[in-house]
C-alpha positions as CSV (number, residue, x, y, z in Angstrom):
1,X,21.7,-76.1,34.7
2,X,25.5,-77.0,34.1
3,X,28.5,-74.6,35.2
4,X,28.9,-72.9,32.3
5,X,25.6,-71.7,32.1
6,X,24.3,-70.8,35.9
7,X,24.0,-66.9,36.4
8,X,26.9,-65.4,38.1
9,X,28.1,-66.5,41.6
10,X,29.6,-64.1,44.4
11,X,32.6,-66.0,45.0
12,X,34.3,-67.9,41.8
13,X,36.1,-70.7,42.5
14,X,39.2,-72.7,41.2
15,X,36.5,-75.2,39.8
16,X,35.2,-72.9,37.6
17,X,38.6,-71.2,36.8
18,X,39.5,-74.7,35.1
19,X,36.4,-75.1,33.4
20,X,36.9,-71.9,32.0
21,X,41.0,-71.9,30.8
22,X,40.1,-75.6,30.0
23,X,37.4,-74.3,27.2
24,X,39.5,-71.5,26.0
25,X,42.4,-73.9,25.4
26,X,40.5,-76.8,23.7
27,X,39.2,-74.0,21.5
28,X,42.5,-72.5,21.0
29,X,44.7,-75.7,20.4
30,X,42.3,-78.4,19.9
31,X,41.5,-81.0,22.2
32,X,44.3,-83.1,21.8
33,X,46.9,-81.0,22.2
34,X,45.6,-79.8,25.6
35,X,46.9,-81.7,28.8
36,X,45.8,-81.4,32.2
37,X,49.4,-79.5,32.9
38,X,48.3,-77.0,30.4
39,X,45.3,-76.1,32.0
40,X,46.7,-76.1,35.8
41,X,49.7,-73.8,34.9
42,X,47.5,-71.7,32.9
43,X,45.5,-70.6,35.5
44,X,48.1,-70.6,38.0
45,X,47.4,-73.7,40.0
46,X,49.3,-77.4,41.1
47,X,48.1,-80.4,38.6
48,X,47.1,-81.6,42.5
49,X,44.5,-79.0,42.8
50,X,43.2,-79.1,39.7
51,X,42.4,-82.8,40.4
52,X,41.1,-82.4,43.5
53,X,38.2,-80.5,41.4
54,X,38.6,-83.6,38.1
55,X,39.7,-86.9,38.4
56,X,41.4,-86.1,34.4
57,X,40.5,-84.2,30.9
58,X,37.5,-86.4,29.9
59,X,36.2,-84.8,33.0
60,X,36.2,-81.7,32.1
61,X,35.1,-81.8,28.6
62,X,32.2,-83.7,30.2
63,X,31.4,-80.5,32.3
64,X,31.8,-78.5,28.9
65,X,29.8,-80.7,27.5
66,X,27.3,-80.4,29.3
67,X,27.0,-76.6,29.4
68,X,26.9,-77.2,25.8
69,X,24.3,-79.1,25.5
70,X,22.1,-76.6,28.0
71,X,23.1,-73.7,25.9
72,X,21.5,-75.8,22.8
73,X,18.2,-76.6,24.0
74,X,17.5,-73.3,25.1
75,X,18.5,-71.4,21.6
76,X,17.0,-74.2,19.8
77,X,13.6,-73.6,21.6
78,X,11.0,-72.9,18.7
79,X,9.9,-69.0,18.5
80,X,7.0,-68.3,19.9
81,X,5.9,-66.6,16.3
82,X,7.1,-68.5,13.1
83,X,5.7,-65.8,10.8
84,X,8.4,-63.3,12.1
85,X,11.9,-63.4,10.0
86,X,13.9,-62.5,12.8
87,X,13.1,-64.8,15.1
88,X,13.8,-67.8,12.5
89,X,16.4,-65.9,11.7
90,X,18.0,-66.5,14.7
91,X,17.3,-70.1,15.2
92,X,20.1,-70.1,12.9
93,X,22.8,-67.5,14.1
94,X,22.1,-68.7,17.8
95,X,23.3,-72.4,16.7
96,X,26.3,-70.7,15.0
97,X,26.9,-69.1,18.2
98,X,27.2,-72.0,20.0
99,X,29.5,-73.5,17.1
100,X,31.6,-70.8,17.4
101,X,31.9,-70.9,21.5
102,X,32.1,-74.9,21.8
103,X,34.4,-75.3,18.4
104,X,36.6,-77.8,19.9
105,X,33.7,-80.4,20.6
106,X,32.7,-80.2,16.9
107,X,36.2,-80.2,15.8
108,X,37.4,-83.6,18.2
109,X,33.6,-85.3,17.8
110,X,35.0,-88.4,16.8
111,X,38.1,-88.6,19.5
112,X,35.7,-87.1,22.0
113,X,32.9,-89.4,21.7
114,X,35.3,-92.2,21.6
115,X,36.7,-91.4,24.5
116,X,33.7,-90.5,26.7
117,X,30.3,-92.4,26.2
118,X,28.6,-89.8,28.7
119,X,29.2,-87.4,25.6
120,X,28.9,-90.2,23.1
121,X,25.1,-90.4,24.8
122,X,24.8,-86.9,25.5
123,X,25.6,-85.9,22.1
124,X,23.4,-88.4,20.2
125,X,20.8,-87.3,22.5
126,X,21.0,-83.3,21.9
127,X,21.2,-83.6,17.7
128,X,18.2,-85.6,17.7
129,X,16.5,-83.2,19.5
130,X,17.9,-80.3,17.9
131,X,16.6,-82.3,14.5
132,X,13.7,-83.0,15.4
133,X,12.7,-79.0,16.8
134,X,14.1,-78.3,13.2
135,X,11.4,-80.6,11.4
136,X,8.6,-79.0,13.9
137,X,10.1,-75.3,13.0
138,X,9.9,-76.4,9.6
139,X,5.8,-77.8,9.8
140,X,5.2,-74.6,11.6
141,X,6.5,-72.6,8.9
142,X,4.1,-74.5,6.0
143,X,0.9,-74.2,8.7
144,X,1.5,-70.8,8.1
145,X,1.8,-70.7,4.0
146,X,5.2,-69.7,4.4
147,X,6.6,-72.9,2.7
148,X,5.6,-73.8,-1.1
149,X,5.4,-76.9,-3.3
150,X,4.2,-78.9,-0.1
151,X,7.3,-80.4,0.7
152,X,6.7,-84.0,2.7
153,X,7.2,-84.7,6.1
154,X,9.8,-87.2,5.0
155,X,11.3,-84.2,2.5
156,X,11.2,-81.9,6.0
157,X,13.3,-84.2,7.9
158,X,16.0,-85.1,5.1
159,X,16.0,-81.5,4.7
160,X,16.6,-80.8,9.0
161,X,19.0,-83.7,9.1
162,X,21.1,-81.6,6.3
163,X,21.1,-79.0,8.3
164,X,22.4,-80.0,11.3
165,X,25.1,-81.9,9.2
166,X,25.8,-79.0,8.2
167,X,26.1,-76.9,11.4
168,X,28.2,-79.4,13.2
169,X,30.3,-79.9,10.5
170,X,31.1,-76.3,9.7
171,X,34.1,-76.0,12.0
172,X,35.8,-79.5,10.6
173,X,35.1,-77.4,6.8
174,X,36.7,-74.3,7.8
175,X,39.9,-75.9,9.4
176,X,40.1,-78.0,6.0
177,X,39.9,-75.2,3.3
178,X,41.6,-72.4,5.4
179,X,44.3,-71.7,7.3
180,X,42.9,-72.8,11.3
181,X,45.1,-70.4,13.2
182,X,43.2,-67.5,11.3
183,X,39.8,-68.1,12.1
184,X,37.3,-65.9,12.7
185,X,34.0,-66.0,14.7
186,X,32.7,-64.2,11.5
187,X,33.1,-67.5,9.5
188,X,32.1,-69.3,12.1
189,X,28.7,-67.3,11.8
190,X,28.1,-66.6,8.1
191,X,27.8,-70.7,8.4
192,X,24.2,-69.6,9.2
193,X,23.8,-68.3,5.4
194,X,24.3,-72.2,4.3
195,X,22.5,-73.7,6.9
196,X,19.2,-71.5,5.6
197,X,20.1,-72.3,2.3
198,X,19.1,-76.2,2.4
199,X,15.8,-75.1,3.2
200,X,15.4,-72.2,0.7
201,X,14.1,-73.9,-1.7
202,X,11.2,-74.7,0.1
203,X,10.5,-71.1,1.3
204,X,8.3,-68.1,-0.1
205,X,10.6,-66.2,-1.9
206,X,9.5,-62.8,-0.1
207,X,9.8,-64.7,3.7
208,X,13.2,-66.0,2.5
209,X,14.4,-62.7,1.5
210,X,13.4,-61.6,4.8
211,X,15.3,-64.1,6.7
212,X,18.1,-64.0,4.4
213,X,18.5,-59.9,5.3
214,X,18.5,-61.2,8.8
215,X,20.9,-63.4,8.8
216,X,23.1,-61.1,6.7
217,X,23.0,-58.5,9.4
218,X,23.6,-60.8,12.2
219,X,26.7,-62.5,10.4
220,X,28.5,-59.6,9.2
């Protein structure tokens, strides 16, 4: 369990005061723009102290990263029901969630895996498994008649690659048709609405209706 994610500890530390500021200026300013000084003067600290806790920045995007990745695999875990809306529903709002919350590393992927191959592996590593619970989501979903026209395995998996080209692309879309000092975690979310959509198709119409008003609700 990274830092990010661990339940709440009785004394917080300077460790995870950097980890914290670091995140919410990488999200604020982008990756690049963000130095080590930044983050030390924004919480109040020496660039000495801050690395006695990280050697430099990759270090600490590595620790993001990694809470990252955690939060992923357990909001991409498949629902325990498939034949509830809601709980595919949320499938995709949870992994806008995350988009929204980790922005930066889906904004600087390129720089960032570059620069690091701990998140180069790491993040070759989590979309493959987030595909890959996507392609079982979607079997699951035609086991129980809620898919039509018998889409193929091979069709499944084009169709869950899409998607997560999709999701950790949205951020990069958004910065390049709008202004990216005015976004929103609304438009973050309503990315959810096009992520269903490459699978749509492929879904009863009354089960995709379902999720659809789901999604709606959760992105609004």
């Amino acid at each position: 369990m990274s830092e990010l994610n661990r339940a709440p500890a009785k004394r917080v530390t300077n460790r995870d005061h950097i980890v914290v500021a670091a995140l919410r200026l990488f999200n604020e300013r982008g990756y690049a723009a963000v130095t080590t000084n930044h983050i030390a003067e924004e919480i109040g600290i020496s660039p000495g102290n801050l690395y006695y806790h990280f050697a430099n920045k990759e270090a600490i995007a590595e620790t993001i990263f990694e809470a990252m990745s955690d939060r992923i695999r357990a909001v991409s875990a498949l629902p325990t029901d498939a034949t509830d809306p809601a709980l595919f529903a949320a499938y995709y709002t949870s992994a806008m969630e995350t988009h929204w919350l980790y922005r930066f590393i889906f904004g600087d992927t390129e720089h960032l895996i570059r620069q690091s191959p701990e998140i180069a592996r790491g993040y070759r590593s989590v979309m493959r498994w987030v595909t890959g619970r996507l392609v079982e989501l979607f079997e699951r979903l035609a086991h129980e008649d809620h898919l039509v026209g018998e889409p193929t395995h091979a069709t499944l998996e084009m169709v869950a690659q899409n998607t997560t080209i999709l999701i950790t692309s949205w951020w990069r879309y958004l910065n390049t048709m709008e202004d990216p000092s005015q976004a929103r975690a609304v438009r973050v979310r309503q990315g959810a609405r096009h992520a269903f959509a490459l699978v749509e198709p492929f879904v009863e119409p009354q089960y995709a209706a379902d999720v659809q008003r789901v999604i709606a609700q959760a992105t609004q």
